[in-house]
C-alpha positions in Angstrom: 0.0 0.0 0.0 1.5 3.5 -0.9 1.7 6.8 1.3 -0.2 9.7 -0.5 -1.0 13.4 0.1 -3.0 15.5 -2.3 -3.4 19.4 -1.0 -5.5 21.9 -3.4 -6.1 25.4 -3.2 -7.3 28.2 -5.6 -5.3 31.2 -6.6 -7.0 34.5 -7.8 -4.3 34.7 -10.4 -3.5 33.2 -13.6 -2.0 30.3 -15.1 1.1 32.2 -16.2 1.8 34.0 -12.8 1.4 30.9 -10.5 3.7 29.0 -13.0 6.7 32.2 -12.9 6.5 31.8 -8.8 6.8 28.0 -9.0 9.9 28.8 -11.4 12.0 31.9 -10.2 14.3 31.0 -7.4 13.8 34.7 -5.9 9.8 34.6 -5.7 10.4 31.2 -4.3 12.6 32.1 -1.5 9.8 34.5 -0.3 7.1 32.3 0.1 9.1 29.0 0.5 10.4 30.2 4.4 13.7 31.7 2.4 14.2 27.5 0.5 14.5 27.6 -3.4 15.0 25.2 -6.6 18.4 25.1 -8.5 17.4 23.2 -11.4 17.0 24.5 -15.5 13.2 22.3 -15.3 13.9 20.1 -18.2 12.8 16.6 -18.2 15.4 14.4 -16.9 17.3 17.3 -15.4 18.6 16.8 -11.4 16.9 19.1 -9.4 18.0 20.6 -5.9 16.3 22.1 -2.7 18.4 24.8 -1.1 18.4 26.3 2.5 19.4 30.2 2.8 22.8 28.7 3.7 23.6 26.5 1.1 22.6 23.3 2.6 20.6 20.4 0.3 17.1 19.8 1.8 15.9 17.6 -0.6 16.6 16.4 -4.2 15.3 14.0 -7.6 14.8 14.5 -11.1 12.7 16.4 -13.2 10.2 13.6 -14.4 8.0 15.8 -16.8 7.5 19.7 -17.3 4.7 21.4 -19.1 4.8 25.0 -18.7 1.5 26.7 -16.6 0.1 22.9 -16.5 2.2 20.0 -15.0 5.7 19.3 -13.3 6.4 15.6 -11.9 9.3 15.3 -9.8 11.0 12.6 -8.2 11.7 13.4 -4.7 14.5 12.3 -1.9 14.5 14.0 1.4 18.6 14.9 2.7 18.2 16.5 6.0 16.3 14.1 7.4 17.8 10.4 7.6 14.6 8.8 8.5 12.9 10.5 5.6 16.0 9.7 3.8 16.2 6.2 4.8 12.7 5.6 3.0 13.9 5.9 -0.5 12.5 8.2 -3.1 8.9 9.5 -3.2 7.1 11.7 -6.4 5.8 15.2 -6.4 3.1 15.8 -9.1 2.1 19.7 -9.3 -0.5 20.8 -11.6 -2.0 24.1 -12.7 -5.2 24.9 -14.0 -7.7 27.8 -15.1 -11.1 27.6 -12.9 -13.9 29.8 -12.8 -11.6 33.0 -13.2 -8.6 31.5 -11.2 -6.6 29.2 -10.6 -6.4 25.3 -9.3 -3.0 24.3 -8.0 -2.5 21.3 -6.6 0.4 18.8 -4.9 0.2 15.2 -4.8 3.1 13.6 -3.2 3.6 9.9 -2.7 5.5 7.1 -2.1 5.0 3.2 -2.5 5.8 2.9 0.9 2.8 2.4 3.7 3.2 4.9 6.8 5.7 7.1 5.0 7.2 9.2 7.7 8.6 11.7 4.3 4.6 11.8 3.4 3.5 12.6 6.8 6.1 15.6 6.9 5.2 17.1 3.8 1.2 16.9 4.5 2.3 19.6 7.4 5.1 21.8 5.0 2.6 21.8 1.8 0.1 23.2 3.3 2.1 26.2 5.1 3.7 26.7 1.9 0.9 26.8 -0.3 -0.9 29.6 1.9 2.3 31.7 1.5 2.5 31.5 -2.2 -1.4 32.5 -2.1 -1.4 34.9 0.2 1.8 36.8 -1.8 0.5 36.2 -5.4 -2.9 37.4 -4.1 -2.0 40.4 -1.7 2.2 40.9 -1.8 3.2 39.5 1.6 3.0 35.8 2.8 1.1 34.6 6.0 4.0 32.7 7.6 7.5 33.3 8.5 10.1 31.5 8.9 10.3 31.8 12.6 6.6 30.9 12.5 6.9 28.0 10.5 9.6 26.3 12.7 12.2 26.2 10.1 14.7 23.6 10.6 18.0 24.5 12.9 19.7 23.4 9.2 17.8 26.2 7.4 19.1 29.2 10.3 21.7 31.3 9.2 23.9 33.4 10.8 
C-alpha cells in the first residue's frame, strides 16, 4: 500500500503567474520560508532544494514539465535520515484555469505504507501553499520563517 497526500487550493491569479512563482528561485525564497530550486526544469534534469545557507534539503529529477500545467518530480529527502532512509517519493504539481482563477495542486507519494517523508510534507505543503497564495494574491505571505519552525539546518547566521 503507498503513502499519498493531495493538497489543493485556488489562486486568484493566472496560469502564467502561478507557473513564474513556482519557477523563479527569488519569488520562491519569499514564500518557500527563504528555501528555493536550482534546477533548468527540463525533463530528466537533477533538481535541488536549497536552504538560505547553502545546505541540500531535498533532491530527484525532473520527471516531466509542461509550462502553466504539470511538473512531476522525483523526490529524496537529505536533511532528514529517517525520511531519507525511506527511498524516493514523487511530487506531481498541476496548474489549471477555474472559474476565473486558478487550481493548483500537490500530490506527493511514495510506494511505501506509513511514509514518515509523506507525513512531513502533508504539514510543510500546506504552510507553503498559503504563502504563495497569500503573496500572489496580496504581496506579503502569511507565515514566517520563525513561524513556520524552520529547521535548525535552514538558520543562518
Amino acid at each position: 500500500m503507498a503513502s499519498n497526500y493531495v493538497y489543493v487550493t485556488y489562486i486568484r491569479s493566472t496560469p502564467a503567474e502561478v507557473w513564474s512563482a513556482l519557477m523563479k528561485p527569488e519569488f520562491m525564497r519569499q514564500y518557500w520560508f527563504g528555501v528555493h530550486f536550482e534546477t533548468d526544469w527540463k525533463p530528466g534534469s537533477p533538481w535541488k532544494m536549497l536552504y538560505p545557507n547553502g545546505t541540500m534539503t531535498d533532491h530527484g529529477q525532473v520527471l516531466e514539465c509542461v509550462p502553466q500545467k504539470r511538473i512531476v518530480l522525483s523526490w529524496h529527502n537529505d536533511w532528514n535520515p529517517e525520511f531519507a532512509a525511506e527511498g524516493e517519493a514523487r511530487c506531481v504539481i498541476e496548474i489549471a484555469p477555474d472559474r476565473g482563477a486558478v487550481r493548483l495542486s500537490i500530490q506527493h507519494s511514495m510506494e511505501r505504507n506509513g511514509a514518515k517523508l509523506i507525513e512531513a510534507v502533508s504539514g510543510g505543503w500546506p504552510r507553503i501553499l498559503s504563502n504563495l497564495k497569500s503573496l500572489l494574491e496580496t504581496g506579503s505571505v502569511v507565515l514566517t520563517p520563525e513561524a513556520a519552525g524552520k529547521p535548525a539546518a535552514a538558520k543562518t547566521n
